[in-house]
C-alpha positions as CSV (number, residue, x, y, z in Angstrom):
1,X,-0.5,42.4,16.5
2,X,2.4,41.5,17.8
3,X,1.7,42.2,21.3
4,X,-1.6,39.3,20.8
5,X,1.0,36.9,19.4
6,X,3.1,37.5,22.8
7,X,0.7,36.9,25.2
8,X,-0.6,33.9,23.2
9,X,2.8,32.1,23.2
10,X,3.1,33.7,27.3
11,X,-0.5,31.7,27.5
12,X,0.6,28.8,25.8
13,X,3.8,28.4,27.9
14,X,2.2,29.0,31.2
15,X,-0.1,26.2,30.5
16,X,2.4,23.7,30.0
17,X,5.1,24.9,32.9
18,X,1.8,24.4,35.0
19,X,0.0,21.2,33.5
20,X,3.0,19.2,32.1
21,X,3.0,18.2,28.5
22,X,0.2,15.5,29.7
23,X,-2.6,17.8,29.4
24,X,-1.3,18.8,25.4
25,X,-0.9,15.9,24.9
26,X,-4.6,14.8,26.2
27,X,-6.6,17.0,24.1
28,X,-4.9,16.0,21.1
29,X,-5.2,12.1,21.5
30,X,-8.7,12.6,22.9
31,X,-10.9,9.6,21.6
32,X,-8.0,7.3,20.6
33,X,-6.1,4.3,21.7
34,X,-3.0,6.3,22.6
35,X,-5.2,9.3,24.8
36,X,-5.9,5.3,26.7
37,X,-2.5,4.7,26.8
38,X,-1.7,8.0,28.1
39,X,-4.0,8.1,30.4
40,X,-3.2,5.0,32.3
41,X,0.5,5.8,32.6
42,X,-0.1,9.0,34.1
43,X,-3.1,8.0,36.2
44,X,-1.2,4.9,37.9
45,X,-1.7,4.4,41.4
46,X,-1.0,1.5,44.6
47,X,-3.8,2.1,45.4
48,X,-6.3,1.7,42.5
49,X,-6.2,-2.0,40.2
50,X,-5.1,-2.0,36.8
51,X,-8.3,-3.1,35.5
52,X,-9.9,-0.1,37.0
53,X,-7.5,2.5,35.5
54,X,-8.1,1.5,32.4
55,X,-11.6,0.8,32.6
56,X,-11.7,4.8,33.5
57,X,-9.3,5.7,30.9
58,X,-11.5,4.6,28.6
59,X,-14.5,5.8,29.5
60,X,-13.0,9.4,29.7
61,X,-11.1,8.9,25.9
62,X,-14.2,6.7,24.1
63,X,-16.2,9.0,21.6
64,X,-19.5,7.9,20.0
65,X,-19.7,6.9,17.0
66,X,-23.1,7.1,14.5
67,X,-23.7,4.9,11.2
68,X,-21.1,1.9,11.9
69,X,-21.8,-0.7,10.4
70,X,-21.9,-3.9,12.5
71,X,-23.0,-7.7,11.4
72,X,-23.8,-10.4,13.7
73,X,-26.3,-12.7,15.2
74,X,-28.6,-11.9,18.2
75,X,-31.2,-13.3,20.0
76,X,-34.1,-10.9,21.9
77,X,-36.1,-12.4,24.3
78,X,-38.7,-9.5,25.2
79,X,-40.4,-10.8,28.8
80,X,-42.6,-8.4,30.0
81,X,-44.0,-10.4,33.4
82,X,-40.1,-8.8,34.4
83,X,-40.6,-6.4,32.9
84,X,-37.3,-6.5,31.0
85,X,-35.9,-7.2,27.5
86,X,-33.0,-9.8,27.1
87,X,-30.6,-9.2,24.3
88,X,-27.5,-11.2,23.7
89,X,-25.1,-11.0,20.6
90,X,-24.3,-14.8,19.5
91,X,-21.4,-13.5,17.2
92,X,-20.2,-9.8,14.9
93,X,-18.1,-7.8,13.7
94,X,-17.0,-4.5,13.3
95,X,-16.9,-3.1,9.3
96,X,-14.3,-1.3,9.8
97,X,-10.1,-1.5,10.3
98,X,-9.6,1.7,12.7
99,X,-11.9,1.7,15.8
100,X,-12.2,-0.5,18.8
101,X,-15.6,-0.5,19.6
102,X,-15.9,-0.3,23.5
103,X,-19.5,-0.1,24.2
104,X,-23.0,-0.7,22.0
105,X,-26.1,1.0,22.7
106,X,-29.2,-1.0,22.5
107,X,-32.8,0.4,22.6
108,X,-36.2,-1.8,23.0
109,X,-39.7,-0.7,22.0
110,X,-43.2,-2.1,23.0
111,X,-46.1,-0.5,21.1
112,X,-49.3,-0.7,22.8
113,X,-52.8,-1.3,21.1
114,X,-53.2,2.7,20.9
115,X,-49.9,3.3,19.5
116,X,-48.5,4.4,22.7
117,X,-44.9,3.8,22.6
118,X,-42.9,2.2,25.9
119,X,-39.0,2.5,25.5
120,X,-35.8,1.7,27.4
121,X,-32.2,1.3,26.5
122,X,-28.7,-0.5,27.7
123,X,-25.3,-0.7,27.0
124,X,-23.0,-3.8,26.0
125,X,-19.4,-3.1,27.4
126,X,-16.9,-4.8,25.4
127,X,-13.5,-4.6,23.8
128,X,-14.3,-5.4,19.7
129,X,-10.8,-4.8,17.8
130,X,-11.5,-5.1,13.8
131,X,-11.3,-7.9,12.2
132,X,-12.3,-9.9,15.4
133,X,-15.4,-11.8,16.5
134,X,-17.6,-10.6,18.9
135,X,-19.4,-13.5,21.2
136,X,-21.6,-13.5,24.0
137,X,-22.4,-10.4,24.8
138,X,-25.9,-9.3,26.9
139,X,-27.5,-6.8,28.4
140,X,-30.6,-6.9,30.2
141,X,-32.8,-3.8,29.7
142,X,-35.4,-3.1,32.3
143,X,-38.0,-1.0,34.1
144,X,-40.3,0.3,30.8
145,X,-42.6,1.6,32.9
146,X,-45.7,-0.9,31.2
147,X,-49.1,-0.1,32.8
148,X,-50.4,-2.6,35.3
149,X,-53.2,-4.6,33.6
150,X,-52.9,-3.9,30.0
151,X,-52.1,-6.8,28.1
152,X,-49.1,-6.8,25.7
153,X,-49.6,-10.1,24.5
154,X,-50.4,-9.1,21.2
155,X,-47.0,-7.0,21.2
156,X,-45.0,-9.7,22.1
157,X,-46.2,-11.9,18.9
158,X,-45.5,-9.2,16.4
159,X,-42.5,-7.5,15.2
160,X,-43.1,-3.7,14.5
161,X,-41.1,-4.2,10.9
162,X,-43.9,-6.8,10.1
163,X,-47.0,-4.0,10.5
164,X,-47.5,-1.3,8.6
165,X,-48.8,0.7,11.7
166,X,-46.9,0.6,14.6
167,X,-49.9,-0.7,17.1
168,X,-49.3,-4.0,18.9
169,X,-45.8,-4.7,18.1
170,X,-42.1,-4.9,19.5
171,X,-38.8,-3.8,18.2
172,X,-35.4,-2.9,18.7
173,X,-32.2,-1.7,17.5
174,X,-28.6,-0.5,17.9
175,X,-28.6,3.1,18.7
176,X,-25.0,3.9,18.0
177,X,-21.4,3.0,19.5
178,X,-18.6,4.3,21.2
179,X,-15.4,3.4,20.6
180,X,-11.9,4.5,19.9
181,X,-9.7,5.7,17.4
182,X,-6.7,3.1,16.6
């Protein structure tokens, strides 16, 4: 037993002689403003702008995030002659005090006559700190993969929440965020 508890602590320190205290300190601040912070000092470079070190920083520390709740205003403008959905947030809001929401993940449906279901998603990068209104954000979401020659016209005048069946209709949603711990 005692012997385990050595090698553990031999373990332990080798890791940190060899890493730095960085890489501790990494794991434990993993999905949070400070494993940001952390990030960009150590990851500094001439060579690289500041904007793009902490645009990577934040992608590596963001975590998602299921079940926030989110109010605002958007406008979805589903044109399917592009072959694209438009989806901009007028204003929101984050419900809560203690994550920065960093990106939100839209999906878009179509539902043909047969029930045949055509889907794509996108992602909204932004920078939503509680307590602070969100505005003009988009994202265009493209390339469902409709048929050539089949009509959606039908689809495009009906909201999927309005039927009972889901035939004919359109719909979307947000899919969940990502986001950091304050």
């Amino acid at each position: 037993m005692l012997r385990s508890k050595f090698n553990l602590v031999l373990a332990l320190t080798a890791v940190i002689a060899l890493s730095g205290c960085y890489e501790i300190e990494k794991i434990f601040n993993q999905g949070t403003v400070k494993g940001v912070s952390l990030c960009m000092e150590n990851d500094s470079s001439p060579l690289l702008s500041d904007e793009l070190i902490k645009r990577s920083c934040i992608k590596e520390h963001q975590t998602t995030f299921s079940g926030i709740s989110f109010s605002g205003r958007a406008y979805v403008n589903f044109n399917l002659e592009k072959d694209q959905v438009d989806v901009r947030i007028s204003e929101g809001s984050s419900g809560y005090d203690n994550i920065i929401i960093t990106e939100i993940h839209v999906l878009a449906y179509i539902y043909d006559e047969n029930g045949k279901k055509y889907s794509n998603n996108g992602i909204m990068y932004v920078w939503l700190e509680p307590n602070v209104e969100l505005t003009g954000s988009r994202v265009l979401i493209k390339d469902f993969g409709l048929p050539e020659g089949v009509s959606f016209d039908e689809a495009l005048r009906t909201f999927c929440s309005d039927v009972e069946k889901k035939v004919s209709c359109r719909s979307w949603e947000l899919s969940h965020f990502r986001g950091l711990k304050i």
